[in-house]
C-alpha positions in Angstrom: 0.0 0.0 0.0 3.0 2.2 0.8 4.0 2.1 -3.1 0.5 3.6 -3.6 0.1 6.2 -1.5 3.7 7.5 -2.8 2.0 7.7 -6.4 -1.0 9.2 -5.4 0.4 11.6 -2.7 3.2 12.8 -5.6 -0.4 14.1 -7.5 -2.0 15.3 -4.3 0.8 17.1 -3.0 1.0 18.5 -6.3 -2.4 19.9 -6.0 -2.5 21.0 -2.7 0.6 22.9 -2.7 -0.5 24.9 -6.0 -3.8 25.4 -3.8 -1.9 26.5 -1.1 0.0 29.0 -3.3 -2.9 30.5 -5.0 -4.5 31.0 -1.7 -1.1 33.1 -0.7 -1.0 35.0 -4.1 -5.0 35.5 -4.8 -5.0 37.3 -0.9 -4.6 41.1 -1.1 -3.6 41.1 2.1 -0.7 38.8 2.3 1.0 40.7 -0.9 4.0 42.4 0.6 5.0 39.2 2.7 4.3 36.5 -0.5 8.1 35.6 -1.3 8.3 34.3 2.3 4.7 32.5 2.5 4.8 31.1 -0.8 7.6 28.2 0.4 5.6 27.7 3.7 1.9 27.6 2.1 3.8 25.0 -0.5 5.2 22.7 2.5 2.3 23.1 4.3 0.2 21.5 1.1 2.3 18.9 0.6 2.6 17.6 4.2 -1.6 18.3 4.2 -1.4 15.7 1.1 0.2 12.6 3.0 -2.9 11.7 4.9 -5.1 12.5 2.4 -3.0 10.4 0.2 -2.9 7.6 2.5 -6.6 7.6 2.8 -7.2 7.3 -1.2 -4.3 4.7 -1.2 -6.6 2.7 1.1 -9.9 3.1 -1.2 -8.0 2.1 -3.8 -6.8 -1.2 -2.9 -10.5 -2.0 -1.0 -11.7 -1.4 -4.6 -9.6 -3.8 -6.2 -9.4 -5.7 -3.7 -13.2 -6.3 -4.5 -12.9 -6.8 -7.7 -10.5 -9.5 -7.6 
């Protein structure tokens, strides 16, 4: 399952860091301090990815699992 979540958590993390970062850039207010929050909102995505990842991981294989 581990080898899973690694492939879906490289998509996720993906995704939730570029969230992450538009959230940073699309807020007026955190403008003049975005060089220095655009790093942290991207970590902060792709550590909020490895649970979700983990979660899907686990769908995935009770799917198939199923199927089988």
């Amino acid at each position: 399952m581990l080898k899973i979540a690694i492939l879906v958590w490289l998509i996720l993390g993906t995704t939730f860091a570029g969230a992450a970062i538009l959230f940073v850039l699309a807020m007026p207010s955190l403008a003049g301090q975005d060089m220095r929050l655009i790093p942290i909102a991207a970590a902060i995505g792709a550590v909020a990815a490895i649970p979700a990842a983990y979660v899907v991981a686990k769908r995935i294989l009770a799917v198939t699992a199923k199927q089988a």
